[in-house]
gemmi code that builds the backbone of each chain (N, CA, C; Angstrom):
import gemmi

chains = {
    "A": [
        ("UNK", (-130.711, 114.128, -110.875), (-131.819, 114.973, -110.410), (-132.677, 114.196, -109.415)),
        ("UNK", (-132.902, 115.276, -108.315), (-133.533, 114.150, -107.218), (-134.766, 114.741, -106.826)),
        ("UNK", (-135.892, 113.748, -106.783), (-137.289, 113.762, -106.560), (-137.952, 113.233, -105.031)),
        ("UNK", (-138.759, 113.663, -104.735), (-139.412, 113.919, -103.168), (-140.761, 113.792, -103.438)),
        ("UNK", (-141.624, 112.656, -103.389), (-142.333, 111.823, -103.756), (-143.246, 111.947, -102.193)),
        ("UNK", (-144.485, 112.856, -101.896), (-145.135, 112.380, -100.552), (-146.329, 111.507, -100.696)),
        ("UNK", (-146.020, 110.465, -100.190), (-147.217, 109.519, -100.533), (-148.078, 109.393, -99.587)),
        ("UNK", (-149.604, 109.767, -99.705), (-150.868, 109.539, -98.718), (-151.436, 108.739, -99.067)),
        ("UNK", (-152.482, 108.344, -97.870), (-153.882, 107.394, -98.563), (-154.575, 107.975, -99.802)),
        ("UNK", (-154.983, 109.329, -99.361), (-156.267, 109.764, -100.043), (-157.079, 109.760, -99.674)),
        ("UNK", (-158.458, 110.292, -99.940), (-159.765, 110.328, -99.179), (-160.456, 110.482, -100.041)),
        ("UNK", (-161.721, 110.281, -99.726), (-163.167, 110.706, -100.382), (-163.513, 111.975, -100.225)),
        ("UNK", (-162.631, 112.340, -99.062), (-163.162, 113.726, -98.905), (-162.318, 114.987, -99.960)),
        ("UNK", (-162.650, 115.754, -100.618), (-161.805, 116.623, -101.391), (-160.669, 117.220, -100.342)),
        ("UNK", (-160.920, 117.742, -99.647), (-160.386, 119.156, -98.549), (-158.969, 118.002, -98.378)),
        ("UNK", (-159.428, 116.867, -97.544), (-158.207, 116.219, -97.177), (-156.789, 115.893, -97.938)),
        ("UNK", (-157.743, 115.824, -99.233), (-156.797, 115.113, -100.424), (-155.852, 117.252, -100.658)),
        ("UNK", (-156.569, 117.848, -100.627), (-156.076, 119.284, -101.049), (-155.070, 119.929, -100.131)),
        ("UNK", (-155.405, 118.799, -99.027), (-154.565, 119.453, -97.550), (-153.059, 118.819, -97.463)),
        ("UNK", (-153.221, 117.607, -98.789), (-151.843, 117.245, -98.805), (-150.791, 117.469, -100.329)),
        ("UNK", (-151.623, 118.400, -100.758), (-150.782, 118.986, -101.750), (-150.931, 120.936, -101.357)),
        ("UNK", (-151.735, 121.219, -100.262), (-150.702, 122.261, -99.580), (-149.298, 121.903, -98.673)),
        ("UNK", (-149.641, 120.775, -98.254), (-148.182, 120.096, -97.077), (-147.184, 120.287, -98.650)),
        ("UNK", (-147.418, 119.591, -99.652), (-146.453, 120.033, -100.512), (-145.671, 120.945, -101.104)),
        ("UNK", (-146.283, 121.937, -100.990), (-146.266, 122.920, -101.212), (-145.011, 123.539, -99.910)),
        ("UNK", (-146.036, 123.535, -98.780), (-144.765, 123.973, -97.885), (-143.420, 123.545, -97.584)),
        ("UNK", (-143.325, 121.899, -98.190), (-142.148, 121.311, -98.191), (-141.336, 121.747, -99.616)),
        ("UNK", (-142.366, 121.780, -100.394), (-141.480, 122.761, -101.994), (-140.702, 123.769, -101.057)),
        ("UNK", (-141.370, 124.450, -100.582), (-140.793, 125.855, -99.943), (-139.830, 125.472, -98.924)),
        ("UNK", (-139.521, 124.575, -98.195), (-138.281, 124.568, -97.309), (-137.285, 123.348, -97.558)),
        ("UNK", (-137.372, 122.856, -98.966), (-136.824, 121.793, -99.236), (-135.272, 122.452, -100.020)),
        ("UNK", (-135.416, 123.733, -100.101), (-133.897, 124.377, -100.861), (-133.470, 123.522, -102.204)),
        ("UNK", (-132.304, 123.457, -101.388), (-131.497, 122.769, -103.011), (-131.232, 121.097, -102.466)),
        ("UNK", (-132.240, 120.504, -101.476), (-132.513, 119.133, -101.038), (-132.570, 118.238, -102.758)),
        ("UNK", (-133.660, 118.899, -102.829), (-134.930, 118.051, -103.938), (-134.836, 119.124, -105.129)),
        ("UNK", (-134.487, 118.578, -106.404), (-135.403, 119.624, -107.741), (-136.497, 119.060, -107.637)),
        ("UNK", (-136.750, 118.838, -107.480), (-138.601, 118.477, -107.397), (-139.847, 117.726, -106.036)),
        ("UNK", (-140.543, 118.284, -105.916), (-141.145, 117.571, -104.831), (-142.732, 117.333, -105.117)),
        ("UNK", (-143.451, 116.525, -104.933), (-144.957, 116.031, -105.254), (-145.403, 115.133, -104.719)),
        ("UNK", (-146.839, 114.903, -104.899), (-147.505, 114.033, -104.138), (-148.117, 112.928, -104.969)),
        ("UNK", (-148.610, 111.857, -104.406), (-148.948, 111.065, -104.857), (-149.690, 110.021, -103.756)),
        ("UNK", (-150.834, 109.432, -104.511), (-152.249, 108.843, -103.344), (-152.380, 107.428, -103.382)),
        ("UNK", (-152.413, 106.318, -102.686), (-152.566, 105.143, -102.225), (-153.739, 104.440, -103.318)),
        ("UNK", (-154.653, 105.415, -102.888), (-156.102, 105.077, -103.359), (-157.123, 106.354, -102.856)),
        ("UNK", (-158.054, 106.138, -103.841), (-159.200, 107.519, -103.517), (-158.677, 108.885, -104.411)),
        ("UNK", (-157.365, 109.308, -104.941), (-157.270, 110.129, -105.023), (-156.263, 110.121, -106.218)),
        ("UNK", (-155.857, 111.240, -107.369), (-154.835, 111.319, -107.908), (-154.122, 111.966, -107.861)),
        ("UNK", (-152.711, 111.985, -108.325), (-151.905, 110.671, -108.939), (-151.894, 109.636, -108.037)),
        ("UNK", (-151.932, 108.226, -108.581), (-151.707, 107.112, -108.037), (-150.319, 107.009, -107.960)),
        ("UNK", (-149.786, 106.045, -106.799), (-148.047, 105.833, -106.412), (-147.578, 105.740, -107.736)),
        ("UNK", (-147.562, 104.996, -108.467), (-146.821, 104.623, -109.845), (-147.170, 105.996, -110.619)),
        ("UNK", (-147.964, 106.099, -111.086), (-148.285, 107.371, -111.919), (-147.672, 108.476, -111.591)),
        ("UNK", (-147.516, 108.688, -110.101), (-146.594, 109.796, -109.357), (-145.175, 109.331, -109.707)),
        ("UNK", (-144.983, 108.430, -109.359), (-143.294, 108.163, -109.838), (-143.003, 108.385, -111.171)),
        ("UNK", (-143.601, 107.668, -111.767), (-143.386, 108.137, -113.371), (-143.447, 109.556, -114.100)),
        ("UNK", (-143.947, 110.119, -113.212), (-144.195, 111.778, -113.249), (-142.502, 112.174, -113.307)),
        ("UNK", (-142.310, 111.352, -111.915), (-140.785, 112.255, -111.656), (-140.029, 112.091, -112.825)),
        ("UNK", (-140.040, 110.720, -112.962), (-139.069, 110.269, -113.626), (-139.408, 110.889, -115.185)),
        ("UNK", (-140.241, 111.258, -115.692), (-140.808, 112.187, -117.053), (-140.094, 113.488, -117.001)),
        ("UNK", (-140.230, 114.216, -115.491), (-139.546, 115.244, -115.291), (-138.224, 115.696, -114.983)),
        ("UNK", (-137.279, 114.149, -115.556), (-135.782, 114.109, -115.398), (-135.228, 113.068, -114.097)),
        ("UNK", (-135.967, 113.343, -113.087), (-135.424, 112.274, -111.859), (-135.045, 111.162, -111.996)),
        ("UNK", (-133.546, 110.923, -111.463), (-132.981, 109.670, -111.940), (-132.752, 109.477, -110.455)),
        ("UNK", (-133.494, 109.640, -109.351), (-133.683, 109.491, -108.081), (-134.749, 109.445, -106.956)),
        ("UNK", (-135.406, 109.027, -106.799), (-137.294, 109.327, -106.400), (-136.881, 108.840, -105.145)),
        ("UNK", (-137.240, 109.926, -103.656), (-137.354, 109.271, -102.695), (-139.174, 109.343, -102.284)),
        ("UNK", (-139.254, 108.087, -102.424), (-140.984, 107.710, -101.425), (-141.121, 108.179, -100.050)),
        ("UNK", (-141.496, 109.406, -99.665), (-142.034, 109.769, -98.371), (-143.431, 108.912, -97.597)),
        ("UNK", (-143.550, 107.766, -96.963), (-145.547, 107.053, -96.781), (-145.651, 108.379, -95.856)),
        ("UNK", (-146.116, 109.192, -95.751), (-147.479, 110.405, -94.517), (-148.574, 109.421, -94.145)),
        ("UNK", (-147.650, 108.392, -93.499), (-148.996, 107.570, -92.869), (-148.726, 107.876, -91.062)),
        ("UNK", (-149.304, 107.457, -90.367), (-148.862, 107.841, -88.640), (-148.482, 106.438, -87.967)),
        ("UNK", (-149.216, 105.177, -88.554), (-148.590, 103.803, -87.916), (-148.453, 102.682, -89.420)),
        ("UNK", (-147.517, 101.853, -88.606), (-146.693, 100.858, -89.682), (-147.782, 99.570, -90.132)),
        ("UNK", (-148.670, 100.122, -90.235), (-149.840, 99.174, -91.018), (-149.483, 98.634, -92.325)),
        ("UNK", (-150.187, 97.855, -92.965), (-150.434, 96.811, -94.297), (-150.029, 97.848, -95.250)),
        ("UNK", (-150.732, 99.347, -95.573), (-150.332, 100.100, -96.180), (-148.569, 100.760, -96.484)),
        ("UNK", (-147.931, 100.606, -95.546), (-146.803, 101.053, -95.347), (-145.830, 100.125, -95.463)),
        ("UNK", (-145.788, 98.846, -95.084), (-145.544, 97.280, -95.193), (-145.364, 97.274, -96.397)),
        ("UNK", (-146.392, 96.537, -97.153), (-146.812, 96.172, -97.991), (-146.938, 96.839, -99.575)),
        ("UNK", (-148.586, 98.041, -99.112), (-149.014, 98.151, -100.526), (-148.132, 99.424, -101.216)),
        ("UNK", (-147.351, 100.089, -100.366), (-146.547, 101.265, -100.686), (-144.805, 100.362, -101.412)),
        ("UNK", (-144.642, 99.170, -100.572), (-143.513, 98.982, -101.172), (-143.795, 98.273, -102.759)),
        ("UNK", (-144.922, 97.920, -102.618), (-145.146, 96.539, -103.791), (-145.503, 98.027, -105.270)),
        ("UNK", (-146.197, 99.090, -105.129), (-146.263, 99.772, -105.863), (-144.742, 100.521, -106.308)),
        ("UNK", (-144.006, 100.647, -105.277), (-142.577, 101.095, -105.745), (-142.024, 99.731, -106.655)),
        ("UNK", (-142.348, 99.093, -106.096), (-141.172, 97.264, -106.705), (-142.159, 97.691, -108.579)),
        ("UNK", (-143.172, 97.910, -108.495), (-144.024, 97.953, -109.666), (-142.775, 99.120, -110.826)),
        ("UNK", (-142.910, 100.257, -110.254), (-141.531, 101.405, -111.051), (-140.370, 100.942, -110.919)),
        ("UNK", (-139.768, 100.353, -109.730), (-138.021, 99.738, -109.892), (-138.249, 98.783, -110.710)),
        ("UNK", (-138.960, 97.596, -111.282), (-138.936, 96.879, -112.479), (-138.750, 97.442, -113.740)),
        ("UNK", (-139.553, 98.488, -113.297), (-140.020, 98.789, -115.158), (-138.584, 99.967, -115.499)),
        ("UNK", (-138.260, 100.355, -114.402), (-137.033, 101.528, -114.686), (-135.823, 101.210, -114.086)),
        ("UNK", (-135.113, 100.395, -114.182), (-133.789, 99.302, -113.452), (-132.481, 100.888, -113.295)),
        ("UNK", (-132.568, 101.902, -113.947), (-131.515, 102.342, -113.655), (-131.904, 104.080, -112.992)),
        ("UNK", (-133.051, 104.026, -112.749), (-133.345, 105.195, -111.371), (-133.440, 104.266, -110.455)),
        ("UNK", (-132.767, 105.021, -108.805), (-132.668, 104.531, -107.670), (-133.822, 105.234, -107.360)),
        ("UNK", (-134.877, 104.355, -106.239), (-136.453, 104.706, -106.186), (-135.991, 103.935, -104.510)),
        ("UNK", (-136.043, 104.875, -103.149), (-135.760, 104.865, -102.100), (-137.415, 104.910, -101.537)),
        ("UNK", (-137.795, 104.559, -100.176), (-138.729, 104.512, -99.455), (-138.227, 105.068, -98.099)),
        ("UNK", (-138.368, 106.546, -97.622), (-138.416, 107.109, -96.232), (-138.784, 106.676, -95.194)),
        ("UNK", (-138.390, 106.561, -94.278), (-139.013, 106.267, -93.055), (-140.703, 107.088, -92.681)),
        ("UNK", (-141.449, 106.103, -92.500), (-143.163, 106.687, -92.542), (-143.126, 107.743, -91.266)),
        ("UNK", (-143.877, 109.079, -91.355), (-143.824, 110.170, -90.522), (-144.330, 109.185, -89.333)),
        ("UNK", (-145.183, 108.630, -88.825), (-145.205, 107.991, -87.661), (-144.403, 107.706, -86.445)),
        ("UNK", (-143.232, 107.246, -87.509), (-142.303, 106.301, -86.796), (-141.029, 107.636, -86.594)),
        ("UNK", (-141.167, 108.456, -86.643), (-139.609, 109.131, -86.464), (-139.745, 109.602, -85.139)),
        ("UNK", (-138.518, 109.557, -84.858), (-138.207, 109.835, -83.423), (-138.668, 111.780, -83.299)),
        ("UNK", (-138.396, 112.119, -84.320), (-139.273, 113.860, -83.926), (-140.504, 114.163, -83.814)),
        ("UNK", (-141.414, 112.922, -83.905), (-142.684, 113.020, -83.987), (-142.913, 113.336, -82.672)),
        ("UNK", (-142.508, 112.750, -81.835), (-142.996, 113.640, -80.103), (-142.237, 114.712, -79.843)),
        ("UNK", (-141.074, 115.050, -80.208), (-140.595, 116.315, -79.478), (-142.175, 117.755, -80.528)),
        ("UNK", (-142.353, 117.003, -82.014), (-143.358, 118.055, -82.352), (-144.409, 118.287, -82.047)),
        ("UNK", (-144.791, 116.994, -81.654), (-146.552, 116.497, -80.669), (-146.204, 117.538, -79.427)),
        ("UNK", (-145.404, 117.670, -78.400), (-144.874, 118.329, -77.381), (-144.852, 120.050, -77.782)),
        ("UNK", (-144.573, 120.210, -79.129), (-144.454, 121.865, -79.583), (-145.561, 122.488, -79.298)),
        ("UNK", (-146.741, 121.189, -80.392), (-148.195, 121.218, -80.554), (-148.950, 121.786, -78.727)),
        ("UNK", (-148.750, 121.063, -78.159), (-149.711, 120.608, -77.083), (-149.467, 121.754, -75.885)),
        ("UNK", (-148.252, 122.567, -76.323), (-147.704, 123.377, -75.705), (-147.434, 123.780, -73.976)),
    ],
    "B": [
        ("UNK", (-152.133, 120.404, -61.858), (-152.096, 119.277, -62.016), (-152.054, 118.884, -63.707)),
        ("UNK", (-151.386, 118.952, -64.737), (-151.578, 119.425, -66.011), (-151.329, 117.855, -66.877)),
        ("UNK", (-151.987, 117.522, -67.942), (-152.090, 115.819, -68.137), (-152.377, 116.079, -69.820)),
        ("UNK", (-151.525, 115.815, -70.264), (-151.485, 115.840, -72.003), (-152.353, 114.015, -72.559)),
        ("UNK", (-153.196, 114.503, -73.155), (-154.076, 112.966, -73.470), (-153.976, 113.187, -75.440)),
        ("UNK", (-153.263, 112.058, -75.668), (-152.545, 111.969, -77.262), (-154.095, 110.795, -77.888)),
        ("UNK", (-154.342, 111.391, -78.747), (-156.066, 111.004, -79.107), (-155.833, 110.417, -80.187)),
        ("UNK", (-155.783, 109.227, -80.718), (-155.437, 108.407, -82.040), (-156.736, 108.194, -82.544)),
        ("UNK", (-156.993, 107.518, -83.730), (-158.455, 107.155, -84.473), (-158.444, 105.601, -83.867)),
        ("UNK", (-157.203, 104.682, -83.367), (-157.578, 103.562, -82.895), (-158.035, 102.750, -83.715)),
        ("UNK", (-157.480, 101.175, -84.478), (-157.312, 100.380, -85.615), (-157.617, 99.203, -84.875)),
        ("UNK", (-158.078, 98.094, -85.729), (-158.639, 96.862, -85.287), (-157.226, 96.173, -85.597)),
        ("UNK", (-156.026, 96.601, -86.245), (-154.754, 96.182, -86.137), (-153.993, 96.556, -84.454)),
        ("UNK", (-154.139, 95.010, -83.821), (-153.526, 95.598, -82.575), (-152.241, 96.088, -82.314)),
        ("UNK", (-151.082, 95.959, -83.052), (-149.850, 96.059, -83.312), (-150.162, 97.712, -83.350)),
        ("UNK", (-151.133, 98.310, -84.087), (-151.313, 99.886, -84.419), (-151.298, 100.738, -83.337)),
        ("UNK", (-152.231, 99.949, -82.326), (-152.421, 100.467, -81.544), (-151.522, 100.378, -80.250)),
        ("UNK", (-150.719, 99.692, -80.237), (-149.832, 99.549, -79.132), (-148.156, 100.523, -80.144)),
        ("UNK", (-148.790, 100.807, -81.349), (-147.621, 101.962, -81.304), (-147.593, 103.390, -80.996)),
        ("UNK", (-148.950, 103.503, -80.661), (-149.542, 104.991, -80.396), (-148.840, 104.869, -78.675)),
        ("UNK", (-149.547, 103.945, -78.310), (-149.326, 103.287, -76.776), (-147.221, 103.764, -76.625)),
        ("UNK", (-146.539, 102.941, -77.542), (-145.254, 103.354, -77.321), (-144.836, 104.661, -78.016)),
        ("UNK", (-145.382, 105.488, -78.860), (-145.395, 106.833, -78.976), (-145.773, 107.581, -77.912)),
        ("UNK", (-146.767, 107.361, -77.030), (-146.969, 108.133, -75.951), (-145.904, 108.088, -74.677)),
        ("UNK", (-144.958, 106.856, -74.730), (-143.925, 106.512, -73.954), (-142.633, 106.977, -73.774)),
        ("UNK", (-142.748, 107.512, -75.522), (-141.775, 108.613, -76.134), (-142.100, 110.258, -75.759)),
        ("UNK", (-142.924, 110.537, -75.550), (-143.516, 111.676, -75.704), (-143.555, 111.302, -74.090)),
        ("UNK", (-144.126, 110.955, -72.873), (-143.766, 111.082, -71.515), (-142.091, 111.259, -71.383)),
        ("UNK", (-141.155, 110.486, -71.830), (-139.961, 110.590, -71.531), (-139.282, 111.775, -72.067)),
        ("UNK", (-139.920, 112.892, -73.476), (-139.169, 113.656, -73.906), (-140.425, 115.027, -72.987)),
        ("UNK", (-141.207, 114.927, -72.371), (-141.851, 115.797, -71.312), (-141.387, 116.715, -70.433)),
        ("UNK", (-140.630, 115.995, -70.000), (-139.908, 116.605, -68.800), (-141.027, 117.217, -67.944)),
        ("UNK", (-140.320, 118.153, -67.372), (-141.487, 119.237, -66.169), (-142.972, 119.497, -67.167)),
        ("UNK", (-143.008, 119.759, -68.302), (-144.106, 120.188, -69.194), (-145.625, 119.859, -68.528)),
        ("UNK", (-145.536, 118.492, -68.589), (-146.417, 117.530, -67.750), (-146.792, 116.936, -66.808)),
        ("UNK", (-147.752, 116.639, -65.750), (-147.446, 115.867, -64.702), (-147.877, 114.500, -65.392)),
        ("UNK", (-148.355, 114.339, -66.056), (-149.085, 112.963, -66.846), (-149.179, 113.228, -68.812)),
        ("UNK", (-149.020, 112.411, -69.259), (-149.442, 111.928, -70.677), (-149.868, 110.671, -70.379)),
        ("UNK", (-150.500, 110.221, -71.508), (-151.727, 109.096, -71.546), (-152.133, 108.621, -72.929)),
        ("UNK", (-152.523, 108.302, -73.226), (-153.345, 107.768, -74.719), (-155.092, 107.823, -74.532)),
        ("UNK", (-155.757, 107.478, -75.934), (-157.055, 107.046, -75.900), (-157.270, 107.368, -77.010)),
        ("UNK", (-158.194, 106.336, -77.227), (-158.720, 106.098, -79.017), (-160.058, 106.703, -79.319)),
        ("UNK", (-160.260, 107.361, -80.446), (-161.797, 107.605, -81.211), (-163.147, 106.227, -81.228)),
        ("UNK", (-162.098, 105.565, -81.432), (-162.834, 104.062, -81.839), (-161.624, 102.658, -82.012)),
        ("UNK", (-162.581, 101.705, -81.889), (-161.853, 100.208, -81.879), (-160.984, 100.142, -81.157)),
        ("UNK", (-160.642, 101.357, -80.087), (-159.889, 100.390, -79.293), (-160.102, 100.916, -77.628)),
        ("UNK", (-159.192, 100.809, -76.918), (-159.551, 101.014, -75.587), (-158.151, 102.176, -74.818)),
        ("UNK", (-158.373, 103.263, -73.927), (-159.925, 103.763, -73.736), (-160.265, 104.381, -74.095)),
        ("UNK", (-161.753, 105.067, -74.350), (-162.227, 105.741, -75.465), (-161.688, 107.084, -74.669)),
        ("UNK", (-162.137, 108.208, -75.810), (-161.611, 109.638, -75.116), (-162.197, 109.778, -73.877)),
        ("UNK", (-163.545, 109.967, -74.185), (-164.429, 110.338, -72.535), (-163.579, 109.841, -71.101)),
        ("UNK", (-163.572, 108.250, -71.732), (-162.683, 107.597, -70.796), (-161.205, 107.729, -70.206)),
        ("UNK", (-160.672, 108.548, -71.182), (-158.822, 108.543, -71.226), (-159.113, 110.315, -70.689)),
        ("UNK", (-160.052, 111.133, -70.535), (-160.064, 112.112, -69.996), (-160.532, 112.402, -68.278)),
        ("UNK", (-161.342, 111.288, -68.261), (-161.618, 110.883, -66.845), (-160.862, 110.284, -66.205)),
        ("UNK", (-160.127, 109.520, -66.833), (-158.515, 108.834, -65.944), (-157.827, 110.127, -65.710)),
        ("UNK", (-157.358, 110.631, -66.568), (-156.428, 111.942, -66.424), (-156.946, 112.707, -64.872)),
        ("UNK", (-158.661, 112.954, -65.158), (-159.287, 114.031, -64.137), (-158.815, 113.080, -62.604)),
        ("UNK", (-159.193, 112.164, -62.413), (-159.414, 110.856, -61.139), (-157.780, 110.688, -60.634)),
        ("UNK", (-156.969, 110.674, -61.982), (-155.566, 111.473, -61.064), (-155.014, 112.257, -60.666)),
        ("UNK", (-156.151, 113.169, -60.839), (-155.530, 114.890, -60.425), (-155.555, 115.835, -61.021)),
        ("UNK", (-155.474, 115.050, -62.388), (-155.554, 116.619, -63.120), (-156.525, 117.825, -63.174)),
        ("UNK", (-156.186, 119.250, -62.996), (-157.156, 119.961, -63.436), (-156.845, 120.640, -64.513)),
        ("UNK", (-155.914, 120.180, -65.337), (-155.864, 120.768, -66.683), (-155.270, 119.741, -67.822)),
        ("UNK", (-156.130, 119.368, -68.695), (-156.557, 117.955, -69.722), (-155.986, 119.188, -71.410)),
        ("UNK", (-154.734, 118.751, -71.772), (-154.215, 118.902, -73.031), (-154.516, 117.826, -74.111)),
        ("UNK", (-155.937, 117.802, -75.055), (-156.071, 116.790, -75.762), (-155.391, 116.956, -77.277)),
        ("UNK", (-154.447, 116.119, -77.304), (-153.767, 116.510, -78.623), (-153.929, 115.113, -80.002)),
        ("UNK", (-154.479, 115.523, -81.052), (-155.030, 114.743, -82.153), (-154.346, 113.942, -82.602)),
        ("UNK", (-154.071, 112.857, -82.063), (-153.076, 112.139, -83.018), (-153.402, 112.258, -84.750)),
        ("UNK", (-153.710, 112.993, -85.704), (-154.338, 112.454, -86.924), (-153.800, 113.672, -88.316)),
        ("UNK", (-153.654, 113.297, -89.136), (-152.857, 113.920, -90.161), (-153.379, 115.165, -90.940)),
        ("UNK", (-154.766, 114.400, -90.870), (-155.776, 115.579, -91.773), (-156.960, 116.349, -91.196)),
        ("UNK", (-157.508, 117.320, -91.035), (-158.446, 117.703, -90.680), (-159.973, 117.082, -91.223)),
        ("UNK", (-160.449, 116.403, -90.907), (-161.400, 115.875, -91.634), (-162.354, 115.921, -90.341)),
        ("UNK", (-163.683, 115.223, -90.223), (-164.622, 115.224, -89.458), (-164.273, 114.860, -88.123)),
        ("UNK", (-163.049, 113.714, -88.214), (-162.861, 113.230, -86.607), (-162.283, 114.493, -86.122)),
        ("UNK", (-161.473, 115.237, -86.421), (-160.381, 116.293, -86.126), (-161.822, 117.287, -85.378)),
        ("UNK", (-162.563, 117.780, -86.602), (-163.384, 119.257, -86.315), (-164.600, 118.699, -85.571)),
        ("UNK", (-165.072, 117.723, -85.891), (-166.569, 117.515, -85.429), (-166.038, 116.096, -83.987)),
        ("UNK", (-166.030, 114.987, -84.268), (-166.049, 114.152, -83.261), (-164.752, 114.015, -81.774)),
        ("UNK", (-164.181, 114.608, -82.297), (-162.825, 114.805, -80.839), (-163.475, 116.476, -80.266)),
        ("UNK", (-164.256, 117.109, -80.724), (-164.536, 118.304, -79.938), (-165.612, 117.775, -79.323)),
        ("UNK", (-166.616, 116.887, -79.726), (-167.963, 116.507, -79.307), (-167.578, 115.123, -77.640)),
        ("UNK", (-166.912, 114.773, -78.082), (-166.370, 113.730, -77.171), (-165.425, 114.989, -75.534)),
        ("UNK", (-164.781, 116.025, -76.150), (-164.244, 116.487, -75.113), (-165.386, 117.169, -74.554)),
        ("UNK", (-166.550, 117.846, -75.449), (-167.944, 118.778, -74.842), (-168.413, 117.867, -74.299)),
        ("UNK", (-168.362, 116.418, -73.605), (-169.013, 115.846, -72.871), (-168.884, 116.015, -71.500)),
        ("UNK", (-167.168, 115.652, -71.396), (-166.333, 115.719, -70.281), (-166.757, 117.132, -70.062)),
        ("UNK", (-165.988, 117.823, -70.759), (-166.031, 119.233, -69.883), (-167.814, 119.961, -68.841)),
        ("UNK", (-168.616, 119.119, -69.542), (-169.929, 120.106, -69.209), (-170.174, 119.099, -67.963)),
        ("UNK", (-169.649, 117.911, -68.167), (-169.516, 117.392, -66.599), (-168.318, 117.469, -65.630)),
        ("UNK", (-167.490, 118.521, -65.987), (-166.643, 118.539, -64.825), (-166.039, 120.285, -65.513)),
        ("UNK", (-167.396, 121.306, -65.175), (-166.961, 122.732, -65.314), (-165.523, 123.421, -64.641)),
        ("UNK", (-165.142, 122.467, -63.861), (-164.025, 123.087, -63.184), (-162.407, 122.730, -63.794)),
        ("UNK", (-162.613, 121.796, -64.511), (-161.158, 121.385, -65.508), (-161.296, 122.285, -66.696)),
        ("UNK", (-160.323, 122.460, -66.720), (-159.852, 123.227, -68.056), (-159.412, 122.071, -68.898)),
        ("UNK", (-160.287, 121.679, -70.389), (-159.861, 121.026, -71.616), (-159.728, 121.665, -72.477)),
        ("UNK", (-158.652, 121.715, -73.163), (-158.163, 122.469, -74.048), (-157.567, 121.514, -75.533)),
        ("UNK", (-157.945, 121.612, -76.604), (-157.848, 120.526, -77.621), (-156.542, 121.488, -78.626)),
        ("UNK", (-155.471, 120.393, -78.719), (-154.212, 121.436, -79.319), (-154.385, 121.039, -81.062)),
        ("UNK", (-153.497, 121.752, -81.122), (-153.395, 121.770, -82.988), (-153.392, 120.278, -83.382)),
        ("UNK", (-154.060, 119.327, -84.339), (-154.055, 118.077, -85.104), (-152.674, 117.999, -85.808)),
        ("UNK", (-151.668, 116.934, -85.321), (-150.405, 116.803, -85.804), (-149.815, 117.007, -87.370)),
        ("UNK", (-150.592, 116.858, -88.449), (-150.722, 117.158, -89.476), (-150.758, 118.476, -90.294)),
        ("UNK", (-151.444, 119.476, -88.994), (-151.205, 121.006, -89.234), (-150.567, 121.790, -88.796)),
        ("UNK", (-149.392, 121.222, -87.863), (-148.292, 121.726, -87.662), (-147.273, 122.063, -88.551)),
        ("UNK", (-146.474, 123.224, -88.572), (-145.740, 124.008, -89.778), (-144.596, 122.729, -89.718)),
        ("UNK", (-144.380, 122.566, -88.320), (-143.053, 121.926, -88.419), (-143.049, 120.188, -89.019)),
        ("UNK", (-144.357, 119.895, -89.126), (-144.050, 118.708, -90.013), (-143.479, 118.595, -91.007)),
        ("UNK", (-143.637, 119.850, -92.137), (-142.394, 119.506, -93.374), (-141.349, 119.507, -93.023)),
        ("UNK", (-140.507, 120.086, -92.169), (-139.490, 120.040, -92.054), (-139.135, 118.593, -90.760)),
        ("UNK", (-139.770, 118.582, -90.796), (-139.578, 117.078, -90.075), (-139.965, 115.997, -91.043)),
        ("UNK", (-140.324, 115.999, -92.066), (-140.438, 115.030, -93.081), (-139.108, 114.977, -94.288)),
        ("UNK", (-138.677, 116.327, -94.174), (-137.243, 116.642, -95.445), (-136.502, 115.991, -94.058)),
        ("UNK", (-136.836, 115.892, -92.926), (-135.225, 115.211, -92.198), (-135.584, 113.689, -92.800)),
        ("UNK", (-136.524, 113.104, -92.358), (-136.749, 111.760, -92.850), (-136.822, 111.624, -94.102)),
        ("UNK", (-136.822, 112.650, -95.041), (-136.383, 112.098, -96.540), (-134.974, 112.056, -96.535)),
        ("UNK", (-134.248, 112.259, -95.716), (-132.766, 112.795, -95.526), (-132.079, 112.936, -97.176)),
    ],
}
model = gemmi.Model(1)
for chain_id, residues in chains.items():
    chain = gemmi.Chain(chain_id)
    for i, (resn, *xyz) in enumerate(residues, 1):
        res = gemmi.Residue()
        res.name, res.seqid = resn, gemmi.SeqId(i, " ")
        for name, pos in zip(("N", "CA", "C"), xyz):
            atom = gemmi.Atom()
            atom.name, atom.element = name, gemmi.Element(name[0])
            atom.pos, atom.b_iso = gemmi.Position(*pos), 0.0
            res.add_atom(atom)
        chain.add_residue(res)
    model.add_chain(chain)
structure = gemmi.Structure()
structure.add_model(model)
structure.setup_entities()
């Protein structure tokens, strides 16, 4: 069973943090028979925390968690504190495979969609 | 004369900012006719500010300035400070058309550009 894990910062602000569990929502909705499951999970500022989100999946059967970062550049966060919180669940659970996505920033469709946008 | 200006929040990580810089390099080359110019410019911390990255655009010709949000969430920079920064420009140069496009984050097509990168 495979899990779809979107990981944000979070904010102080409510709306922001709410704006990324509607993005979830719309990816529930076009994710088909990709993912049985898809959810979010917050850096800091917000809940579920990365680990707490993974462990979610994995409560809810996932013996597969891919980490989506929804960050826009390859900062300390994306580096670093996103992988070291995954290394935190691949210890503790040695026989789910727990993958890290390429961060929305960095994909090569990010300008042909910036280009959709700008029209 | 038509000039797409890609508006980041701009990070005291310089590496950050020179990926917006090669995102915009991506986004000129996947342009084609769309554009006569794309460009960059930051909110803050880095260089040049919007006012500034909209007046380059104008000083090369442009009379029509596409400011598009580099930023994920709608929060204050999105609604309040990238409209206040373009109401500067525009009330000093009534004859350009600035037009501020959808914030990359509220585009439909990001989920489905995120299930490709969850592949």
């Amino acid at each position: 069973m495979k899990a779809l894990l979107i990981v944000a910062h979070g904010s102080r602000r409510a709306a922001s943090n709410d704006e990324i569990r509607e993005l979830t929502q719309r990816v529930t909705a076009q994710a088909g028979d990709s993912y049985n499951l898809v959810d979010c999970a917050f850096l800091e500022l917000a809940e579920p925390s990365i680990p707490d989100g993974i462990q979610c999946c994995i409560d809810r059967g996932a013996d597969e968690v891919i980490v989506l970062p929804y960050f826009l550049s390859a900062g300390r966060h994306v580096a670093e504190d996103i992988p070291n919180d995954v290394k935190i669940k691949q210890d503790e659970h040695p026989g789910i495979r727990i993958r890290i996505a390429p961060y929305v920033g960095g994909l090569d469709g990010i300008a042909g969609l910036m280009l959709q946008a700008a029209g």
